[in-house]
Legacy VTK file of the C-alpha trace (Angstrom):
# vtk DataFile Version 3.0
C-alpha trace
ASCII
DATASET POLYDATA
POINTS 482 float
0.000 0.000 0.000
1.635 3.424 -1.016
1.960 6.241 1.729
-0.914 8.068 0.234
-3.320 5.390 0.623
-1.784 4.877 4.197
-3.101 8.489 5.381
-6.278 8.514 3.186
-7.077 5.352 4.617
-6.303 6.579 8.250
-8.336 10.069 7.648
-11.204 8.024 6.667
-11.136 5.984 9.555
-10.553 9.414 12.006
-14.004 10.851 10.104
-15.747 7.115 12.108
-14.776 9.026 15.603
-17.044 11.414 17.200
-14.360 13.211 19.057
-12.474 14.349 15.946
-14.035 17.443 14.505
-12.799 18.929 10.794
-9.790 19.079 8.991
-7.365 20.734 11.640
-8.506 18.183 14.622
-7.651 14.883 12.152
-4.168 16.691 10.931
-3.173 17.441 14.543
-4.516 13.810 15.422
-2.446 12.294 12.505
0.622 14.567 13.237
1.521 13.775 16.742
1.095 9.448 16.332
3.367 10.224 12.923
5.634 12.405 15.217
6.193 9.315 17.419
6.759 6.456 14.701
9.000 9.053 12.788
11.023 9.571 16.281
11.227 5.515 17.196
12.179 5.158 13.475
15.115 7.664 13.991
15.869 5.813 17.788
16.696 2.499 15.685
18.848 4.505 13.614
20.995 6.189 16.430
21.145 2.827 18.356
22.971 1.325 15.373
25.052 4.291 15.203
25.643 4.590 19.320
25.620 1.555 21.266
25.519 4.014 24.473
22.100 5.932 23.007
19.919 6.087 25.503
16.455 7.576 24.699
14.659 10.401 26.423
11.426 8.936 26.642
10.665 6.260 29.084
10.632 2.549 28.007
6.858 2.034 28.520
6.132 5.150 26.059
8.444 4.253 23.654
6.003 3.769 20.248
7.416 0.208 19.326
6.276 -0.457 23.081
2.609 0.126 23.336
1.873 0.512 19.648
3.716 -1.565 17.260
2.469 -5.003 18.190
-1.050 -4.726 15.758
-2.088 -7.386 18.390
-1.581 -4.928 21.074
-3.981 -2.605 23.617
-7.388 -1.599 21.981
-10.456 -0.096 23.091
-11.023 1.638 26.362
-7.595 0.253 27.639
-5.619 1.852 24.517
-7.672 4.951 25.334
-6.973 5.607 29.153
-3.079 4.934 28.390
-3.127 7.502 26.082
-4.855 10.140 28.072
-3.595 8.991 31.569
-0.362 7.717 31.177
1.524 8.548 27.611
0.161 12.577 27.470
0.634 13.437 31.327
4.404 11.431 31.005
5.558 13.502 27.468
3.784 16.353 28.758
6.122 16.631 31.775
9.422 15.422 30.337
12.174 15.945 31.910
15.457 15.574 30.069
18.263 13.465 31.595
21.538 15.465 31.749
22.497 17.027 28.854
20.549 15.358 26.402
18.287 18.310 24.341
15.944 15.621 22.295
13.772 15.370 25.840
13.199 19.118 25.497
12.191 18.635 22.055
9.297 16.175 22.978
8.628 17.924 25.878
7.637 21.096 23.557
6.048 19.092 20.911
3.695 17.538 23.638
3.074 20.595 25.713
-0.206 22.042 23.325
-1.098 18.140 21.712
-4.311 16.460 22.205
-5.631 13.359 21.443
-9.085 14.199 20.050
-10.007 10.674 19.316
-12.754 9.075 21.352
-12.769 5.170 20.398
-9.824 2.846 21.554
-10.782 0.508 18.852
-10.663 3.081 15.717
-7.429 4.766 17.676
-6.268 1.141 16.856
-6.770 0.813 13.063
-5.256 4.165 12.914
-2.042 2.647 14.686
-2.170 -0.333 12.698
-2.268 1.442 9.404
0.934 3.893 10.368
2.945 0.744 11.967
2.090 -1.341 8.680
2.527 1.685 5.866
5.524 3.417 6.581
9.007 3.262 7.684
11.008 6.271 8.107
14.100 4.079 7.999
13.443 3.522 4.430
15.001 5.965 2.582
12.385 5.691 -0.418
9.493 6.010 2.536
10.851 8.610 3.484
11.874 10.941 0.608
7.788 9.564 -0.518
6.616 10.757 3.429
8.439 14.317 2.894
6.097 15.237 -0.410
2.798 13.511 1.338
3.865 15.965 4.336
3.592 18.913 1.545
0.091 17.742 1.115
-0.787 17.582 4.630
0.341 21.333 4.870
-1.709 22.399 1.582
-4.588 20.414 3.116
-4.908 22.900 6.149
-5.931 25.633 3.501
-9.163 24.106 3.812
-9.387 24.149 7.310
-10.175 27.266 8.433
-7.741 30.207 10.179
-5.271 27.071 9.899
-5.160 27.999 6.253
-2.412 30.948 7.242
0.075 28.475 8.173
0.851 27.369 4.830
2.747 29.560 1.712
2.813 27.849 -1.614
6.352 25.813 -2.004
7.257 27.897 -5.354
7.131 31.140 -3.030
8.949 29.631 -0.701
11.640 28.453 -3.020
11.812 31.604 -5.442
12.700 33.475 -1.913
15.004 31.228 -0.108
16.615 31.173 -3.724
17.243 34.551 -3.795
18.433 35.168 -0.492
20.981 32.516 -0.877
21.522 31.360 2.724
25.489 30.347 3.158
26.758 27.937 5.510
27.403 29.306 8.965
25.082 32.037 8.783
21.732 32.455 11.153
18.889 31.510 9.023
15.686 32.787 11.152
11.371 32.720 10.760
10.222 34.398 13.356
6.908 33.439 12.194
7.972 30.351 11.317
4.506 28.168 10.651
4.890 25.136 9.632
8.488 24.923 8.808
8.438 25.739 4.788
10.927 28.611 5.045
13.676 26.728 6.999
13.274 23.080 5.233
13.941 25.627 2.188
17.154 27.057 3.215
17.738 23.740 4.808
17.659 21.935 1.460
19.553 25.245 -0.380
22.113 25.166 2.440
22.725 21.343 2.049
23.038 21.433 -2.206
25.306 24.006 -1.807
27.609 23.904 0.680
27.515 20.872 3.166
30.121 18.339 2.055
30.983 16.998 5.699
30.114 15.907 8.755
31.294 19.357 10.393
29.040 21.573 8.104
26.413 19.513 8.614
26.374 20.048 12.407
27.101 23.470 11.873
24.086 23.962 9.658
21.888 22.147 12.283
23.055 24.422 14.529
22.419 27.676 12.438
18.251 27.250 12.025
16.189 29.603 14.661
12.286 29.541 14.233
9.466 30.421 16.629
5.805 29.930 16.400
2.956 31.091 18.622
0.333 28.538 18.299
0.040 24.732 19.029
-0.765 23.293 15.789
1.787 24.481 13.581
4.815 24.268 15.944
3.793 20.594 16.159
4.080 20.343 12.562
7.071 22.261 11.900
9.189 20.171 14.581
7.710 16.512 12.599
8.890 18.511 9.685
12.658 19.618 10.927
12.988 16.233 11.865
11.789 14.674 8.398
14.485 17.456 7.187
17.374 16.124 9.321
17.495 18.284 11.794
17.668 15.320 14.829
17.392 18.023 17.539
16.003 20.895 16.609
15.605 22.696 20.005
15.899 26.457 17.824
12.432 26.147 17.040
10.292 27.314 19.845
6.989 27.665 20.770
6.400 31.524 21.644
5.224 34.585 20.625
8.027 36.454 19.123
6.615 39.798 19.289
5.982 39.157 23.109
9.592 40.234 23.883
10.221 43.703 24.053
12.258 44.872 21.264
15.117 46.810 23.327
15.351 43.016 24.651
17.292 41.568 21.725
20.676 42.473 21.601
23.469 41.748 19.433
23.911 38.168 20.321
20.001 37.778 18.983
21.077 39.460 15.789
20.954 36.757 12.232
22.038 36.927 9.346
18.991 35.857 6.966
15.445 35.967 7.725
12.762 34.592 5.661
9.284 34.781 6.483
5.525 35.208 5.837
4.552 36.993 8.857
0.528 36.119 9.725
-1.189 39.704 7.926
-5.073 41.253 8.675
-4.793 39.963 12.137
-4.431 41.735 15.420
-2.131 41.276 17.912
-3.368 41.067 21.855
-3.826 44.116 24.148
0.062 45.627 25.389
2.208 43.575 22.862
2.163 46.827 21.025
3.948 48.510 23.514
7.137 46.036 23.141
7.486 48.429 20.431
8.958 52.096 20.022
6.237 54.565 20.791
6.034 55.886 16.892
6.097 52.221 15.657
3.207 50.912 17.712
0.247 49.237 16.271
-1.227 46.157 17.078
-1.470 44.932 13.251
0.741 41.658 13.096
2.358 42.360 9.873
3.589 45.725 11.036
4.926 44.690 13.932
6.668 41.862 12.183
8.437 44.008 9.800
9.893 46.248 12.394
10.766 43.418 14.198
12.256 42.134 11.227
14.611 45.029 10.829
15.689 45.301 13.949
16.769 41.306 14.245
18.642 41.674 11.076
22.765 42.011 11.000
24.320 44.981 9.154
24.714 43.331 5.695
21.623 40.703 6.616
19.179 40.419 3.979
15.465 39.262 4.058
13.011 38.306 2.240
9.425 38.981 3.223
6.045 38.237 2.050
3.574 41.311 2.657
-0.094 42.191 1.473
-0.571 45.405 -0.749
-2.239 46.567 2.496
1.120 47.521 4.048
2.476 48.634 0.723
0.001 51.871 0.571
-1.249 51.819 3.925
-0.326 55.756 5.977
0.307 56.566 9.390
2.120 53.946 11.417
2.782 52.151 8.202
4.365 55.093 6.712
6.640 55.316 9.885
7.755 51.778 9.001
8.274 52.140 5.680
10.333 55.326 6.036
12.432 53.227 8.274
12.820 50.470 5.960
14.234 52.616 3.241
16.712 54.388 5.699
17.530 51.938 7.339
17.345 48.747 5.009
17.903 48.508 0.905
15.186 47.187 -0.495
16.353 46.831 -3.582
13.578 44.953 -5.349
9.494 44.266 -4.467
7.648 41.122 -6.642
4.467 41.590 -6.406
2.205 38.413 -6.641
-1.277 38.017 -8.678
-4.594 37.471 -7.300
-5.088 33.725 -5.962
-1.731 32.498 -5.214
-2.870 32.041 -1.451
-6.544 30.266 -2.299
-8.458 29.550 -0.216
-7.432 30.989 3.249
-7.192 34.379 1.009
-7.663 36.455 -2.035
-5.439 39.288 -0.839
-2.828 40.606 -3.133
0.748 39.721 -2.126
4.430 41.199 -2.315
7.689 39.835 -1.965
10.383 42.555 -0.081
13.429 42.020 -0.223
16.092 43.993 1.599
19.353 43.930 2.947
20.353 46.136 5.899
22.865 48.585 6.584
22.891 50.868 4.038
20.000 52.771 2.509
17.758 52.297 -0.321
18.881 54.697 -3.398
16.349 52.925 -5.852
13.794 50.028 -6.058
12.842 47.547 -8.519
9.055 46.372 -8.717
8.692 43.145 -10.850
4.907 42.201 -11.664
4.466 38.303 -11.399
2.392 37.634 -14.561
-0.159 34.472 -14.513
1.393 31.806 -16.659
-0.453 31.454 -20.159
-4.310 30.618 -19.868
-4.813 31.091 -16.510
-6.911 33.988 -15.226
-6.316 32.412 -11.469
-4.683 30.237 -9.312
-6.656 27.450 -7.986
-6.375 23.885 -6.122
-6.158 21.993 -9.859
-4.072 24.872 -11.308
-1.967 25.973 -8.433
1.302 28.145 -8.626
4.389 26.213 -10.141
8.145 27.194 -9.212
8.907 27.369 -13.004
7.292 30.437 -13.343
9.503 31.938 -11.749
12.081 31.165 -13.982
12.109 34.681 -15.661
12.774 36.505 -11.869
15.728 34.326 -11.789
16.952 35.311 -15.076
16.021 38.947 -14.467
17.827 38.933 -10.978
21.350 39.627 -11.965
20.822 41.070 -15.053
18.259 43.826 -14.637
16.777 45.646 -17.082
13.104 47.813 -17.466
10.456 45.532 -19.540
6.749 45.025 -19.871
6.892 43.144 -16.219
9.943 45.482 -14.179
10.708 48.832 -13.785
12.365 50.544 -11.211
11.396 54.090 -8.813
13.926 56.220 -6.871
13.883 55.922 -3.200
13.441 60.031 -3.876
10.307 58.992 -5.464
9.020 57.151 -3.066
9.895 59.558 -0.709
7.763 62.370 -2.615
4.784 59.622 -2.637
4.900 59.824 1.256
6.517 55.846 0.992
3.543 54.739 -1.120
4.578 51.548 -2.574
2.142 50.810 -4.151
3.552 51.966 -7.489
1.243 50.860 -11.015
3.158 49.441 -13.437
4.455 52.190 -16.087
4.035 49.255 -18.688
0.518 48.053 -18.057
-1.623 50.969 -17.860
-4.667 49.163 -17.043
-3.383 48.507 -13.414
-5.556 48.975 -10.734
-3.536 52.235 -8.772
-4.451 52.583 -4.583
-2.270 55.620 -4.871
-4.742 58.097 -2.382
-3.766 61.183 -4.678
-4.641 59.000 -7.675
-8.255 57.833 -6.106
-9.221 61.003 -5.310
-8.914 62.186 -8.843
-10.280 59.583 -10.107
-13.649 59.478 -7.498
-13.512 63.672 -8.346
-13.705 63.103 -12.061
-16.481 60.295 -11.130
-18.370 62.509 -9.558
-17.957 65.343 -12.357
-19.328 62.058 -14.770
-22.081 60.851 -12.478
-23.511 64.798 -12.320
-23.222 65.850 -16.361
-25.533 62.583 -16.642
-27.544 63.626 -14.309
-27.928 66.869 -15.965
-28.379 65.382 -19.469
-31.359 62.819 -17.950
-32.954 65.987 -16.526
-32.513 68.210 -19.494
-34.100 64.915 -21.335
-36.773 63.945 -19.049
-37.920 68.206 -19.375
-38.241 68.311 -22.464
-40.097 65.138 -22.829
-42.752 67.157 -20.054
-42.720 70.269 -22.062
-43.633 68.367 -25.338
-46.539 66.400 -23.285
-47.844 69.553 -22.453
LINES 1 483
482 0 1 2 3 4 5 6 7 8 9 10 11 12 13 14 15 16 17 18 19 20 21 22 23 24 25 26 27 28 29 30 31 32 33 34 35 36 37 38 39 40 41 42 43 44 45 46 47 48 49 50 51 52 53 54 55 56 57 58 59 60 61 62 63 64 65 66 67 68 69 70 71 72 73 74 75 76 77 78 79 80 81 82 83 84 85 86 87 88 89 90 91 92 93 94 95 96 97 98 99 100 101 102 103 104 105 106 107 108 109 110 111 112 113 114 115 116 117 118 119 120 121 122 123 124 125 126 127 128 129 130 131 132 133 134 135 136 137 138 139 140 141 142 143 144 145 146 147 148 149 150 151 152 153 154 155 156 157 158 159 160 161 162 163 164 165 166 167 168 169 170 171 172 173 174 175 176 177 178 179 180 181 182 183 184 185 186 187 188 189 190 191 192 193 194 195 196 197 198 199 200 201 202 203 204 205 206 207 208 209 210 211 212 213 214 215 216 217 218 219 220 221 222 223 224 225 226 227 228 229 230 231 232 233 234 235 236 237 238 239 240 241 242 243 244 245 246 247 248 249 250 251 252 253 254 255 256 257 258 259 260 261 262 263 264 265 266 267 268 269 270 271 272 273 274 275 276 277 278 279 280 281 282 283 284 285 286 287 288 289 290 291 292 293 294 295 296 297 298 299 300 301 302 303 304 305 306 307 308 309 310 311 312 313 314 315 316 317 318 319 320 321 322 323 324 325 326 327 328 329 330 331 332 333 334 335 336 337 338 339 340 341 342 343 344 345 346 347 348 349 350 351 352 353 354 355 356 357 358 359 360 361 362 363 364 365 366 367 368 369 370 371 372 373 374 375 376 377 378 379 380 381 382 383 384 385 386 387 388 389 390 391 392 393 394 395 396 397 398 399 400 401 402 403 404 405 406 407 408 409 410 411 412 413 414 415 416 417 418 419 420 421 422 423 424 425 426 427 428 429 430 431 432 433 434 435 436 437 438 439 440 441 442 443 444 445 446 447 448 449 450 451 452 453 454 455 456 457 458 459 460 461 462 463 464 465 466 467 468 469 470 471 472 473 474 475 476 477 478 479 480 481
């Protein structure tokens, strides 16, 4: 049975139990049982390695000990293990000596349920993962790591989880660009589900790791944090599908929690790449972690001052944010002025309609920006939809080939029907509006305010010339009745 039969086989067997409820539920459900196979899978593998490995979890919660045997507890025995004995143990770990991977499961546990409600279906769902995969396979899992990019684009349709996941090709065209090296601090400080750092991961590996040494020194270079449950849960399964055997950078926290005159120089990276959660609202007082001019409680904002302030002198990023920011005044204008004085932002892609359906239509940029010195120009390219589509959608999603021509374009740039560039003097005189229409596709939609005015002004000079024609019409047609 192939790995994608394995989970739709197990998801339609969670949809049987009354205590699972919707897509997020069965994924956290599936995630946290996968977490433990995937972890005794990698156990075997160290205790061939290390005859001295000792594990961090105790023997009687070790998976191949209470749920390898298919023959093993069911029903309301499997159950009250599982909610009195496994969760309460992994939920109070506590690490023996210096060993990290105890803090690891301790985190993973801390915010992970078990939704389930019937020992006997729990059971079928244990015999299915026990019988259908084997991380220790290397064809399992390389097959395990593209199922897990499903299970990500699945939570698009399930609900608010939907802002956890960005489209691999964004992912990749950024990571690309930034071009993390080896020894440098890669960072998400919004990190999700782990896309952005398996990326660099992956870029950082092809590139540069040719030993043992550089490997450990690239596992010891990732830093992520997440604030909720869910998606820190999946991001750790997915560091450790990626290699990274203890990855004890990636919290579980609230970034923007810690007051910003907090992080000093030894919090300072060198790359950051990110897709900071956008239209939400932070809780009451996190704004005033913040400088007094910079405060807002809009999470994007917040993100992107934070963003600036983590970065190195020379450290570049690469951001995704929604046009919102782009023209948005006040406090945004504050930011943006900082960015440019601060930061070079030196280029802006800015993303079609659709490319995050379903969680949300909202028009998309890609900023990136190195800091230190400060901008002198920008260059805006305009993402075009590939040839016959109008939009993206779940059949016809984004592909990383189209962004082929960005690549191409990168180090050879030049104005054409898709990139132009604007002085940071410009920008400057448009109050930081970045919102800039495309000098070679006139039909644009503009959010400049200057520009909308106008335009509403002439509008209204349209809408009241007809008015004055249907009047001078509808008189005359009176005058002749009479």
């Amino acid at each position: 049975m192939s790995i994608s039969t394995t989970i739709k086989s197990i998801q339609d067997i969670m949809r049987k139990d009354v205590g699972v409820d919707g897509d997020a539920q069965r994924i956290g459900q599936l995630v946290w049982m996968f977490f433990l196979k995937i972890y005794d899978d990698k156990e075997t593998e160290y205790e061939l390695l290390d005859d001295d490995y000792r594990s961090p979890i105790p023997e009687p919660f070790r998976w191949r000990n209470w749920a390898a045997n298919p023959e093993g507890m069911t029903g309301d025995e499997l159950l009250d293990f599982i909610n009195n004995q496994l969760f309460p143990s992994l939920k109070d770990l506590t690490p023996a000596g210096s060993d990290k991977r105890g803090y690891v499961i301790r985190s993973v546990f801390e915010d992970a349920y078990n939704y389930m409600k019937s020992g006997h279906l729990m059971r079928q769902v244990i015999n299915k993962i026990v019988e259908g995969v084997d991380f220790n396979k290397a064809q399992d899992r390389h097959l395990f790591g593209d199922l897990y990019e499903q299970i990500l684009r699945d939570l698009q349709n399930a609900g608010n989880a939907g802002e956890y996941y960005t489209p691999r090709p964004v992912t990749q065209f950024m990571v690309d660009m930034v071009a993390p090296q080896l020894g440098e601090k890669i960072m998400d400080p919004a990190c999700g589900t782990g896309g952005f750092l398996t990326c660099a991961i992956e870029y950082v590996r092809k590139h540069h790791v040719k030993t043992v040494e550089q490997e450990q020194q690239l596992q010891a270079s990732i830093y992520g944090v997440e604030k909720k449950p869910l998606p820190h849960l999946l991001c750790t399964t997915n560091m450790i599908l990626h290699g990274i055997d203890v990855p004890t950078n990636v919290r579980h926290d609230n970034t923007l929690s810690r007051p910003l005159r907090d992080y000093g120089p030894r919090d300072r990276v060198d790359v950051i790449v990110t897709n900071p959660p956008f239209g939400g609202m932070e809780e009451d007082g996190i704004e005033n972690n913040f400088p007094a001019n910079f405060r807002t409680r809009e999470t994007a904002d917040l993100f992107l001052v934070l963003i600036m302030h983590l970065l190195k002198d020379g450290g570049r990023a690469a951001v995704v944010l929604p046009d919102g920011t782009l023209f948005g005044e006040g406090i945004k204008t504050r930011i943006k002025e900082q960015l440019l004085e601060t930061c070079n932002l030196h280029t802006v892609v800015r993303l079609p309609n659709g490319v995050f359906n379903p969680y949300t239509g909202i028009k998309t940029n890609l900023l990136f920006f190195t800091k230190g010195t400060p901008t002198t120009e920008t260059w805006f390219y305009e993402h075009p939809y590939p040839a016959g589509y109008k939009n993206y959608s779940k059949t016809r999603p984004m592909r990383i080939e189209e962004f082929e021509v960005e690549k191409a374009w990168w180090g050879n740039r030049v104005e054409n029907e898709f990139a132009w560039k604007v002085s940071a003097d410009d920008i400057k005189a448009r109050n930081y509006n970045l919102d800039i229409k495309n000098p070679h596709s006139p039909d644009q939609v503009s959010h400049d305010p200057d520009e909308l005015l106008a335009d509403y002004a002439q509008l209204q000079q349209r809408i009241a010339a007809t008015r004055d024609q249907l009047k001078a019409v509808l008189a005359a047609a009176l005058e002749g009745k009479a």
